[in-house]
C-alpha positions in Angstrom: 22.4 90.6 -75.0 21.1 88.6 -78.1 18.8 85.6 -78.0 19.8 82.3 -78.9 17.5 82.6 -82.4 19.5 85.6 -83.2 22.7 84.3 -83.1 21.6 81.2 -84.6 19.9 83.2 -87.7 23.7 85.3 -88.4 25.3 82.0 -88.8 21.8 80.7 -90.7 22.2 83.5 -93.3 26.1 82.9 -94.1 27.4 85.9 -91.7 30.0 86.4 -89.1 29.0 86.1 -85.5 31.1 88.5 -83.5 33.3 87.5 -80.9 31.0 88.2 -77.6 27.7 86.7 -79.4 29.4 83.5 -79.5 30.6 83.8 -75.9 27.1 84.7 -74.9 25.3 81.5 -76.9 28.1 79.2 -75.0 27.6 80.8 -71.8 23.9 80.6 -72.4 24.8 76.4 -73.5 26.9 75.9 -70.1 23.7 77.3 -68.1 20.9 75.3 -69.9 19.2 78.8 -70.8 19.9 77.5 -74.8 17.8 74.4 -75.8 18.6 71.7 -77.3 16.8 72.4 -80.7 18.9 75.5 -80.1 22.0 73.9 -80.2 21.0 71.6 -83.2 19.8 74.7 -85.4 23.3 76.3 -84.8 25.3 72.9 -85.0 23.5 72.7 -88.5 24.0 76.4 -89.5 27.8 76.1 -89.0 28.0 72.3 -90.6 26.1 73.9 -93.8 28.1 77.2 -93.7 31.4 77.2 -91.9 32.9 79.7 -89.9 35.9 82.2 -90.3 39.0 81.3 -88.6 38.1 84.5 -85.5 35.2 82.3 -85.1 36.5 79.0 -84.2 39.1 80.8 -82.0 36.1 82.7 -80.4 33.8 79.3 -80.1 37.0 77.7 -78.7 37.9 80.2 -76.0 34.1 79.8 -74.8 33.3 76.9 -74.8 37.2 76.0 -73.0 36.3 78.8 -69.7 32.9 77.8 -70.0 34.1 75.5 -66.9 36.9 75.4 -64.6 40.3 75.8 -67.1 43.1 73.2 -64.3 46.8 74.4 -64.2 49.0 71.9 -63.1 52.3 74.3 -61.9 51.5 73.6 -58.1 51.9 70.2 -58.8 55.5 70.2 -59.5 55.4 67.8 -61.5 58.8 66.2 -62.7 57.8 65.8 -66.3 55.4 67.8 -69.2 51.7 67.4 -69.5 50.8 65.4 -72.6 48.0 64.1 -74.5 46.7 62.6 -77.3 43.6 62.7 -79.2 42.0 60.9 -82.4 39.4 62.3 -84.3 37.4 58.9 -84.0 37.8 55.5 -85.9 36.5 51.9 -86.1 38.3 49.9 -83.9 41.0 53.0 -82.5 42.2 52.4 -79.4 45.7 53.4 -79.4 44.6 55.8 -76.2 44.4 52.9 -74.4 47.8 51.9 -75.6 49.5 55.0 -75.7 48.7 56.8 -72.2 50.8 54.4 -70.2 53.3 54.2 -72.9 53.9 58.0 -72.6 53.4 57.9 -68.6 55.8 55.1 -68.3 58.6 57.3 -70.2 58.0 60.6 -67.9 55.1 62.4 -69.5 52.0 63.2 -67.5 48.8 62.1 -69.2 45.6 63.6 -68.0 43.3 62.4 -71.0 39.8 63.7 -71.2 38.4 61.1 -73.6 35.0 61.0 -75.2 32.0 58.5 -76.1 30.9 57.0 -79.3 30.2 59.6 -82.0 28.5 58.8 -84.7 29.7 54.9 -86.7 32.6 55.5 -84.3 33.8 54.0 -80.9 34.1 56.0 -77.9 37.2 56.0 -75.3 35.1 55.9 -72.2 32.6 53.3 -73.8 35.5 51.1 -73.8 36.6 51.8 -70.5 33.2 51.7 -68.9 33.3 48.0 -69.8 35.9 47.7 -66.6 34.3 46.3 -63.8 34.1 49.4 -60.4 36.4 52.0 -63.5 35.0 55.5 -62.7 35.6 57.5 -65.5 34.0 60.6 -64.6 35.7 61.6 -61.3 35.4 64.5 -59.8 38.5 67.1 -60.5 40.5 66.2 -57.1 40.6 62.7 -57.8 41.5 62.7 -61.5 45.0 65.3 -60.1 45.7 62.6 -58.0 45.5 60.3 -60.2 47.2 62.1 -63.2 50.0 62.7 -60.3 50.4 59.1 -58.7 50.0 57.0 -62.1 51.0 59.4 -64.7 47.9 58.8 -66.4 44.3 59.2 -66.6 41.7 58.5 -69.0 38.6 59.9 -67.9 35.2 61.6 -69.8 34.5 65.3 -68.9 33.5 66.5 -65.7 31.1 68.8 -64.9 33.3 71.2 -64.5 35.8 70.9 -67.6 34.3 72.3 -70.9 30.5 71.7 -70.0 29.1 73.7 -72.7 31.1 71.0 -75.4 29.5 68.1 -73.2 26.2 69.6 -74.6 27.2 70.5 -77.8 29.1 67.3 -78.4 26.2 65.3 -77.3 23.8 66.5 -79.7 26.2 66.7 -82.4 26.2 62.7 -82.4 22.8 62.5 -82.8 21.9 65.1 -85.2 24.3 64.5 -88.3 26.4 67.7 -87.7 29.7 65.1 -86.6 31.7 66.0 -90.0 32.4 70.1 -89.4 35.8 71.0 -89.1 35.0 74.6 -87.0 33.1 71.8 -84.6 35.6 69.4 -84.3 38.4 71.4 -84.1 36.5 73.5 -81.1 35.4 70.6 -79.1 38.7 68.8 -79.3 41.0 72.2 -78.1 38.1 73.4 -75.7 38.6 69.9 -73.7 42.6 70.1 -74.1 42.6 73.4 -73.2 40.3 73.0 -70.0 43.4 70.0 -69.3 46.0 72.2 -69.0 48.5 70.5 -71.4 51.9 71.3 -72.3 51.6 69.8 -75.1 48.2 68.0 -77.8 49.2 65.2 -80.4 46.2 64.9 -82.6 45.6 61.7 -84.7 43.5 62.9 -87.5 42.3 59.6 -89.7 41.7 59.9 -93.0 39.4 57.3 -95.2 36.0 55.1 -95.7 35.5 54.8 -91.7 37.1 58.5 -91.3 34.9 61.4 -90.8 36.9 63.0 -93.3 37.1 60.3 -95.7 39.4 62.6 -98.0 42.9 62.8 -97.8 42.5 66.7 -98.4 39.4 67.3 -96.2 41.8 65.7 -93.4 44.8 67.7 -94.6 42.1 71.1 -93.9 41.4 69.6 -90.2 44.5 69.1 -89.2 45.9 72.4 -89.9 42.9 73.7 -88.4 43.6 72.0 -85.4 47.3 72.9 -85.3 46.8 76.4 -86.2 43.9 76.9 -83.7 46.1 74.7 -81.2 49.0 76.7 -81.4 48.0 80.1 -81.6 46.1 79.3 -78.0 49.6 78.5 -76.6 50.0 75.0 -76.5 52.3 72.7 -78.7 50.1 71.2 -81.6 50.8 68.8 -83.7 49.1 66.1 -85.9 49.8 63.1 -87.6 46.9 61.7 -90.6 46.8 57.6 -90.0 45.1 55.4 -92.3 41.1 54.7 -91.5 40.1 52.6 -94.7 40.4 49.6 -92.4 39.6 48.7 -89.1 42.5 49.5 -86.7 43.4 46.2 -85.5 41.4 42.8 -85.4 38.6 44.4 -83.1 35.8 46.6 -82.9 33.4 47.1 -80.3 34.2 48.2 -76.3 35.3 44.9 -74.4 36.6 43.5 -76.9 38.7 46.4 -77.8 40.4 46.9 -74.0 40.7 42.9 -74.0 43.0 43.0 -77.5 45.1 46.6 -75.8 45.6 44.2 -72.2 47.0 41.5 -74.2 49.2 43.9 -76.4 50.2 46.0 -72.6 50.7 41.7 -71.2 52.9 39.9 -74.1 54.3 43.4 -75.8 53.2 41.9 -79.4 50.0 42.2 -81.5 48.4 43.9 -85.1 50.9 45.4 -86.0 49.2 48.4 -87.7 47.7 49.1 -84.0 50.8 49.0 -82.7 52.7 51.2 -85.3 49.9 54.2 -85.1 50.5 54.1 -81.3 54.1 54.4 -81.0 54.0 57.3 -83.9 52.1 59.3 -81.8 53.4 58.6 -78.6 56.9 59.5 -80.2 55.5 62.9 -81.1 54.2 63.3 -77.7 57.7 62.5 -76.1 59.3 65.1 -79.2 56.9 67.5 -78.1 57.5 67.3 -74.2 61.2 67.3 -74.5 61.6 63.6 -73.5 63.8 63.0 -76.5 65.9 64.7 -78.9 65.3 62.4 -81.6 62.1 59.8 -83.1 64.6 57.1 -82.6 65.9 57.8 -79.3 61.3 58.2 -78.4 60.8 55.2 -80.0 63.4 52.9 -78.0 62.2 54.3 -74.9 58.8 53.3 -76.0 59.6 50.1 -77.5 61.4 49.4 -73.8 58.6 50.3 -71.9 55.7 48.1 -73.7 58.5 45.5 -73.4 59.3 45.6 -69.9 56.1 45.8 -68.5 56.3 49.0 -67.4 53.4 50.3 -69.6 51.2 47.6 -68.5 51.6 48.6 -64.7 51.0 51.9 -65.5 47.6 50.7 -66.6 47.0 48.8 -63.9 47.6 51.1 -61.6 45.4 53.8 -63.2 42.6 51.3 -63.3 43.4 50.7 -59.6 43.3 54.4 -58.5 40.3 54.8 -60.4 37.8 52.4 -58.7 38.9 49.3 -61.6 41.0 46.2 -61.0 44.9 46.6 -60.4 45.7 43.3 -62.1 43.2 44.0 -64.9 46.4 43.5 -67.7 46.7 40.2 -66.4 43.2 39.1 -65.9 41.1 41.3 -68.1 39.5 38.0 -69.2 38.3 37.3 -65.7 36.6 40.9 -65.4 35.0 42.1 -69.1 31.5 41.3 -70.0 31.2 38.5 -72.7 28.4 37.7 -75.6 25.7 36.1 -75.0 26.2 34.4 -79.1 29.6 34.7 -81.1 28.7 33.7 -84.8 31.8 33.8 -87.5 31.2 35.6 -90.9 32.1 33.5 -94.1 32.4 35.4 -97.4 30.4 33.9 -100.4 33.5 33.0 -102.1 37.3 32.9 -101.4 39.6 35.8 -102.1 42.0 38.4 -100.7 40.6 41.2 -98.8 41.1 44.3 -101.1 38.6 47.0 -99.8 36.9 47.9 -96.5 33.9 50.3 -96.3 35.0 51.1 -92.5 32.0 53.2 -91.7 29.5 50.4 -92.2 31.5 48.1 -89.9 31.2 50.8 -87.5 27.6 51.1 -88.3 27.4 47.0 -88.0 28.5 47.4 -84.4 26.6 50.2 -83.5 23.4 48.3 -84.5 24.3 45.1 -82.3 24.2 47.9 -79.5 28.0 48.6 -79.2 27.0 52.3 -80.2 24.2 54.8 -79.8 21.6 56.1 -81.8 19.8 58.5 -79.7 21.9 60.1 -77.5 20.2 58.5 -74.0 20.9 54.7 -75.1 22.6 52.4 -72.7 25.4 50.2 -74.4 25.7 46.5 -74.5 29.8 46.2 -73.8 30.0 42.9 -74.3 29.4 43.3 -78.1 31.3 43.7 -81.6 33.5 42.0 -83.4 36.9 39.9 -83.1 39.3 38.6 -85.9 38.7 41.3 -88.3 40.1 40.7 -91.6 42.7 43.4 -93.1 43.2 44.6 -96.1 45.8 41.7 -98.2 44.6 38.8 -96.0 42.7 35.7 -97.7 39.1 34.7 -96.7 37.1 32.2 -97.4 36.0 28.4 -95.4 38.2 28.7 -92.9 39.4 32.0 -92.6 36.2 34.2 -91.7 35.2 38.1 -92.2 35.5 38.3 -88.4 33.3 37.1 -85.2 30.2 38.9 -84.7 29.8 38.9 -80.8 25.8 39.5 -80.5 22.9 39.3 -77.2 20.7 37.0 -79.6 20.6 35.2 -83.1 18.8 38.0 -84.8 21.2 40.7 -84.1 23.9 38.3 -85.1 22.6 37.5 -88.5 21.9 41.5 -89.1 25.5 42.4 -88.5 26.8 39.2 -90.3 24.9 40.3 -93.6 26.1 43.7 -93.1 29.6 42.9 -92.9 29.5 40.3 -95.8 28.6 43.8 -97.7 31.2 46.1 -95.9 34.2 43.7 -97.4 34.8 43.6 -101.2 37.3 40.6 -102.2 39.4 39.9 -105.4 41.3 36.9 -106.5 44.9 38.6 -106.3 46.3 39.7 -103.3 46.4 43.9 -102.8 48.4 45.7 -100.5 47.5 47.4 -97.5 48.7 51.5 -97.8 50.3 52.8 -94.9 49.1 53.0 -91.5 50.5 56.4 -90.6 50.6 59.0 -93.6 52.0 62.1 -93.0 52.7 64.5 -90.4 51.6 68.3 -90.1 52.6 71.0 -87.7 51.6 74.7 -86.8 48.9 74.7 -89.2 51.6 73.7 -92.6 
């Protein structure tokens, strides 16, 4: 058996770490026999130097039977088992969106979602901003759940993928986020653990991206995909646009409040809405609930506009310990600021450039985000009425509403975002919101 230092110094000095080392440093993770310092000196190793594609398999087949691996064949389940992940954006919430889309046309959701990482928002941060919603269950309740509603979104469980829990935690805080052999084992050790049929990965590309390149997201997905794949489940991945925020809002309340309005009145930023229902149609191609993208799409499209998505929600927030009518009334139930403060530019103009990461930075530092990995988060944070990309500003169109506990956090995040925006007198177009598609590793 090697010691944690050993394995650590391989990776350190630009070799290969065979196959059972790797198993034994996760194993050694999962039992909190490897320290923390541990896990940052080989987070940083592999960030500086990569690994070989036998090594990402290897870290990925540890760290996913590091914990309990579920199987949901006994369930008998009329539909496939489907999920969705993002690889983290400002202001991306389409899982909020897109579970009870996909549950509501006959795919079984069981989403294992993760916190804030990095400038980024986190799933359950969002979620945790639900009055009573549990979103870490234990494994019995989130089957039910999965089984009853059709979805779940929940974090991970002691027992799913602990060794990432560890790993992914100190990751966040120790500037190791932007490694493809990490992401790509953290995301498929969690998906794995789930059990899935089937893995749509949204890989986002840009200035609030952790790949900000268009080739360095191109490399990830095909990681992904390949590593997806070759492990036995369905993987494919689509590269969406990150060089704005997605939708008017950024933060964690204000995030769920903008998806219940979009579940309530089927309408709202458009961009939000079109990434959402180009995943979700891969994830109904990919489970065999349609033969075609236009015959998924009008299923979706029905759904969202029927209302059937929304009680889908609600009923998932119901089962897990949340309000059932929380579509309805999520204004009655989500924490609000204690000072909203609108952000003027310094002159008129159209919005022609974002730097995303620093509006994700802006609503970390109003306490929407962590940065040490112990922080509490103030929900009730962020920002509304973001501009996009082609939209004029000036007197009386702001930046966006900062949503702040006190006057100077306010003022911090409004000169920040004054900075994050660049402006020009002619009108620019916004690129696309979904870019390309990429399957089995091409």
């Amino acid at each position: 058996m090697r010691l944690p230092q050993e394995i650590i110094r391989i990776k350190r000095d630009k070799g290969v770490v065979p196959d059972e080392a790797i198993a034994e440093f996760v194993d050694g993770v999962a039992g909190d026999r490897v320290s923390e310092g541990q896990i940052a000196a080989f987070t940083m190793a592999v960030f500086l130097n990569g690994m070989e594609p036998g090594e990402i398999v290897a870290l990925t087949r540890a760290m996913t039977h590091s914990g309990t691996v579920l199987n949901w064949a006994g369930e008998n389940l009329p539909g496939p088992v489907l999920d969705k992940h993002s690889t983290g954006g400002v202001g991306d919430k389409t899982s909020l969106l897109l579970a009870p889309l996909v549950a509501a046309c006959g795919g079984f959701v069981p989403m294992i979602s993760g916190r804030g990482l990095g400038h980024t928002g986190g799933t359950l941060d969002k979620l945790d901003s639900v009055p009573g919603y549990v979103t870490q269950p234990d494994l019995d309740l989130f089957r039910k759940v999965v089984c009853e509603a059709g979805a779940a979104i929940i974090g991970q469980t002691e027992d799913l993928a602990p060794a990432d829990k560890r790993i992914y935690a100190v990751r966040d805080v120790t500037a190791t986020v932007e490694s493809i052999p990490l992401i790509t084992a953290s995301i498929l050790s969690k998906k794995l653990a789930a059990g899935l049929d089937a893995l749509v990965m949204d890989v986002k590309t840009g200035s609030g991206a952790f790949m900000a390149t268009l080739e360095g997201s191109r490399a990830l997905a095909r990681s992904i995909t390949r590593v997806g794949t070759g492990a036995g489940m369905a993987t494919r991945a689509l590269i969406t646009d990150m060089n704005q925020v997605l939708g008017p809002t950024a933060g964690n309340a204000v995030e769920v409040a903008e998806c219940m309005e979009i579940l309530r009145d089927a309408q709202g930023d458009q961009r939000l809405i079109d990434v959402t229902i180009a995943l979700a149609v891969e994830m109904l191609l990919a489970g065999g609930l349609a033969e075609t993208a236009e015959e998924a799409q009008s299923k979706l499209i029905r759904a969202l506009a029927s209302g059937a998505a929304a009680e889908r929600f609600n009923a998932m927030s119901r089962a897990l310990g949340g309000p059932g009518d929380i579509v309805e009334r999520a204004a009655s139930y989500l924490p609000k600021p204690v000072i909203t403060k609108p952000v003027f530019p310094d002159r008129e103009g159209f919005v022609a450039g974002v730097d995303t990461r620093a509006v994700g930075l802006a609503v970390v530092a109003l306490g929407g985000g962590r940065i040490r990995a112990d922080q509490k988060i103030d929900h009730s944070v962020g920002l509304t009425q973001i501009a996009g990309i082609g939209e004029e500003v000036g007197p009386y169109r702001p930046l966006a509403l900062v949503h702040a506990a006190d006057e100077n956090a306010a003022d911090r995040a409004i000169d920040a975002i004054k900075l994050a925006f660049h402006l020009s007198q002619e009108k620019v177009a916004a690129g696309p919101a979904v870019i390309e598609a990429v399957t089995e590793g091409g």
